[in-house]
matplotlib code that plots the C-alpha trace (Angstrom):
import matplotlib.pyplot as plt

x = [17.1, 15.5, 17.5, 16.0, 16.0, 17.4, 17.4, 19.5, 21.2, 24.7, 27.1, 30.7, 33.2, 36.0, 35.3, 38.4, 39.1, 42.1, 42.2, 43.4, 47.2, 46.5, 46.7, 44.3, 42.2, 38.8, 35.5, 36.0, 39.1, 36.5, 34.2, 34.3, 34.0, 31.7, 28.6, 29.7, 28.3, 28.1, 27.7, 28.1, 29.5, 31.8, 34.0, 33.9, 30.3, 29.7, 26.5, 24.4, 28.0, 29.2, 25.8, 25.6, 29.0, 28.7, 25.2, 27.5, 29.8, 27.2, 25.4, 28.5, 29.8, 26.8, 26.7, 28.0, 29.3, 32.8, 34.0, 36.6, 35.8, 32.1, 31.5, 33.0, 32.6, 33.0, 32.9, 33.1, 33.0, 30.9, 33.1, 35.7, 37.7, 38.5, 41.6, 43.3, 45.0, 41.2, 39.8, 42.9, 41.9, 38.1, 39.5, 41.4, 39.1, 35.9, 38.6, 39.0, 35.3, 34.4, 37.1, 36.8, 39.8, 39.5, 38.1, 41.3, 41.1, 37.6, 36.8, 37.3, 37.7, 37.5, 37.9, 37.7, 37.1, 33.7, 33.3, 33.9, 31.2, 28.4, 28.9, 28.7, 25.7, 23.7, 24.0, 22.5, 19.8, 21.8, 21.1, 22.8, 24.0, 26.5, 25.5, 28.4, 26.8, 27.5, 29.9, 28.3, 26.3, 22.4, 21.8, 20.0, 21.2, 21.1, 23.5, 23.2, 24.3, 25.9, 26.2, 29.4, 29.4, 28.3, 24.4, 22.8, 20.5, 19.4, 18.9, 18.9, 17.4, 17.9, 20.3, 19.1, 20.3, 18.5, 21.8, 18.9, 18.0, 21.3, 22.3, 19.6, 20.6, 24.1, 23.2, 20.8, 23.5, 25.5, 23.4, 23.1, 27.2, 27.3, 25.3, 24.3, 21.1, 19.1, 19.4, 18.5, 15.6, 14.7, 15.0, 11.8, 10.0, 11.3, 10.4, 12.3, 10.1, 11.9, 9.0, 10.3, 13.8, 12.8, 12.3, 9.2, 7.5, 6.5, 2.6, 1.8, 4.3, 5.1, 2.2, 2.9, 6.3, 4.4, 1.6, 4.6, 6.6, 3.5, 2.8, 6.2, 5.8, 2.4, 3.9, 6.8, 4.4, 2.3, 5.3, 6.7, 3.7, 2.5, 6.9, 5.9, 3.0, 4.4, 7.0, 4.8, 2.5, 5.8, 6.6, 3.5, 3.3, 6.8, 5.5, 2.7, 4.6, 7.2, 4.3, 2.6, 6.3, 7.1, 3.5, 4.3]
y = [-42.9, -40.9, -39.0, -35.6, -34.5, -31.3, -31.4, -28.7, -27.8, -26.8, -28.9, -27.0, -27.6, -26.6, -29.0, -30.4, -34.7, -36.8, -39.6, -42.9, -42.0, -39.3, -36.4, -33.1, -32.4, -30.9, -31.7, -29.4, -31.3, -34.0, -31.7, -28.6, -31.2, -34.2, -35.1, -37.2, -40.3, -39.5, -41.6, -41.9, -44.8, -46.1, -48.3, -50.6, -51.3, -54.9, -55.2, -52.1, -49.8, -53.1, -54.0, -50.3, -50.6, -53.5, -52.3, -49.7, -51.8, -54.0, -51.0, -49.1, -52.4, -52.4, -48.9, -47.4, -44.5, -44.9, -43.8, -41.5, -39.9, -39.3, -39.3, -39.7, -41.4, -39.7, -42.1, -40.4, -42.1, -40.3, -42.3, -39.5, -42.6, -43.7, -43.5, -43.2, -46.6, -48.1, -45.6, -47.1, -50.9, -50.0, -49.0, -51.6, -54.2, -52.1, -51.3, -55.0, -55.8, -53.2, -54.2, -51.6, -49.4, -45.9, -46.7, -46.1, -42.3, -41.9, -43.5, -41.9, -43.1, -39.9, -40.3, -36.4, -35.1, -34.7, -31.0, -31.3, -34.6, -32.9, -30.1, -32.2, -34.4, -31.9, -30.4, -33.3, -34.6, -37.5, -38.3, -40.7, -41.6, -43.4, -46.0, -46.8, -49.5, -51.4, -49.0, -48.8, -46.3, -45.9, -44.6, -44.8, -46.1, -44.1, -42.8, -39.0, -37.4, -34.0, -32.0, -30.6, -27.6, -29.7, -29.5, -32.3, -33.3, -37.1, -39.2, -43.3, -45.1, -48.3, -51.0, -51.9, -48.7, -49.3, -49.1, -47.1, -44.9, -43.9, -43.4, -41.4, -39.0, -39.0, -37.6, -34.9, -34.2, -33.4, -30.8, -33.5, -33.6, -37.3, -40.0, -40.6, -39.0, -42.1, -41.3, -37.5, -38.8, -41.4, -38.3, -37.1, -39.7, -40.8, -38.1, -38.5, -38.8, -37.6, -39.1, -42.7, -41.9, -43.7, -42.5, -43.5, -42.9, -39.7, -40.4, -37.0, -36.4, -39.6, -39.2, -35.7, -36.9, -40.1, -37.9, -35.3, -38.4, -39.9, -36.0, -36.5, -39.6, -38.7, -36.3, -37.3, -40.3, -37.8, -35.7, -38.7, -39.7, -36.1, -35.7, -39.3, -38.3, -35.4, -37.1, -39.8, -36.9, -35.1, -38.3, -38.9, -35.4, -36.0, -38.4, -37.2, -34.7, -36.7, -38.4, -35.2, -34.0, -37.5, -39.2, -42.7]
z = [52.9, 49.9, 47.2, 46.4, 43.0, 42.5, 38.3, 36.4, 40.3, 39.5, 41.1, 42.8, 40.4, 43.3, 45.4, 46.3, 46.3, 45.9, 42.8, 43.0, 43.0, 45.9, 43.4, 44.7, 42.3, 41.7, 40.0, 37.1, 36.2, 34.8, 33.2, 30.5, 26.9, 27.8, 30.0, 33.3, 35.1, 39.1, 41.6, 45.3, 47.0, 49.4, 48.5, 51.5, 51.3, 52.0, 49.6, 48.2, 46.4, 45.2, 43.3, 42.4, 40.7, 39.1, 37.7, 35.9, 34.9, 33.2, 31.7, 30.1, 28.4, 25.4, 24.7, 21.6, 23.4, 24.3, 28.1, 28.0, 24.5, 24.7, 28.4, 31.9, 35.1, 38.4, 41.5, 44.6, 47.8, 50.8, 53.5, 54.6, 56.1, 52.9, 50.9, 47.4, 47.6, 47.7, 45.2, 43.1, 43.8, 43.3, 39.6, 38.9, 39.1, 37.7, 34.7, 34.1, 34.4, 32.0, 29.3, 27.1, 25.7, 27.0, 31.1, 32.1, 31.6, 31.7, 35.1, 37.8, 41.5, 44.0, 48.2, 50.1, 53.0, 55.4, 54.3, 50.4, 50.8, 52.1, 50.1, 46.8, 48.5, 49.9, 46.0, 43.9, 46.9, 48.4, 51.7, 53.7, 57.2, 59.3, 61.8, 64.4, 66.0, 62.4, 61.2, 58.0, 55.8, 55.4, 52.1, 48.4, 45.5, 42.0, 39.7, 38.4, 34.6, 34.6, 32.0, 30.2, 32.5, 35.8, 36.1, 37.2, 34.0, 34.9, 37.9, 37.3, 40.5, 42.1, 40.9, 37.2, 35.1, 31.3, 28.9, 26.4, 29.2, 30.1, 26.2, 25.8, 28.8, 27.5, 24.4, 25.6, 28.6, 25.8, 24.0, 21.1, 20.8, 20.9, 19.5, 15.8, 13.9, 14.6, 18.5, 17.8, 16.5, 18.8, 21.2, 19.8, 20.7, 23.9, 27.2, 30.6, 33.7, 36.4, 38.6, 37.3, 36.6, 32.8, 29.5, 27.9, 24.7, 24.0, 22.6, 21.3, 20.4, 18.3, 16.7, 15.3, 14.4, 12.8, 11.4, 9.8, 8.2, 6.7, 4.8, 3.9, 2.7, 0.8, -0.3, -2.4, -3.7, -5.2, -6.5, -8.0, -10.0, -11.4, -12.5, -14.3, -15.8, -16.8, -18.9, -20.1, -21.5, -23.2, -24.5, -26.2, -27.1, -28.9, -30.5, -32.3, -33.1, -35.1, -36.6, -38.3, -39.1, -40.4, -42.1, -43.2]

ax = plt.figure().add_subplot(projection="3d")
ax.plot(x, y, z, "-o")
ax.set_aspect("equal")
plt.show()
């Protein structure tokens, strides 16, 4: 199965799910402040979800960012079968493996129904399909980043997600909200390729960036040594000065 990228696609923010304590509520519960983490699983998966989950797990735990204040996760699982009292396991123990203050309200275990799935799938490309015979799912693995008001900015393929690659998408999901300066300007530098699904360095562009620091840096040299000159020639100037005034 294939994922189709369908960057800046606004997902439906009324979609309808139930959390992990069987609460209705809707996508745009989650969004409005920060950027998101979305993924699609289900949480019964015997191999594939599981790796995909515990790919996030491993990614989130180095990053600066914090889950919960600076972004969100969103795990929804395509499996209209499934229910909140798994979602609510599924937390618990991705909670503990993450063990970082904060996961608790900022990830976010989802189970719906067939209609609010496909409506939410079919909007960011995911394609996937149920086989009876095993009665499991055929499907892709990636994770997507949405931005504060639900557009779909990144997509991360496969089962190793870079913890610089999704930083990076954080902060530009963001509008620049999050991260420090350092990031903003490694943003400068680093391009997204959505063929890839990686950032990579920008070459033209770093080396305008390069070629603007190095003026910069030229630049204040000579600033530096025409101010010092400058006072080395008053000084001597003030000198002579007091010697005319002043003959021994």
């Amino acid at each position: 199965m294939t994922i189709d990228q369908k960057l800046n696609n606004q997902i439906p923010l009324d979609l309808t799910f139930r959390d992990e304590t069987g609460r209705q509520v809707q996508l745009k519960n989650y969004l409005g402040k920060k950027p998101a983490v979305l993924a699609l699983v289900y949480y019964r998966c015997p191999m594939l979800c599981t790796m995909t989950l515990n790919s996030m797990s491993a990614t989130f735990k180095p990053l600066k960012l914090e889950m919960g204040r600076d972004f969100d996760v969103i795990t929804v699982s395509f499996d209209p079968r499934e229910t909140p009292e798994l979602a609510a396991a599924k937390k618990r123990a991705y909670v503990k493996a993450y063990g970082r203050a904060g996961a608790e309200t900022g990830w976010h275990f989802l189970t719906g129904d067939e209609k609010s799935i496909a409506a939410l799938a079919q909007s960011c490309g995911f394609n996937f399909f149920y086989d009876p015979k095993t009665d499991q799912f055929g499907h892709a693995s990636a994770i997507m980043l949405l931005t504060p008001d639900g557009r779909i900015s990144r997509y991360f393929y496969g089962l190793e997600y870079s913890p610089n690659d999704v930083r990076l998408g954080l902060i530009e999901a963001s509008g620049g909200k999050i991260g420090s300066k350092t990031d903003q300007l490694l943003l400068l530098c680093y391009q997204y390729d959505p063929t890839t699904g990686r950032y990579g360095l920008a070459i033209m562009r770093a080396v305008r960036i390069g070629g603007i620091l190095t003026l910069l840096t030229l630049g204040s040299f000579i600033l530096f040594a025409l101010r010092r000159e400058r006072r080395k020639y008053a000084t001597q100037l003030a000198n002579r000065k007091s010697q005319i005034a002043n003959p021994s």
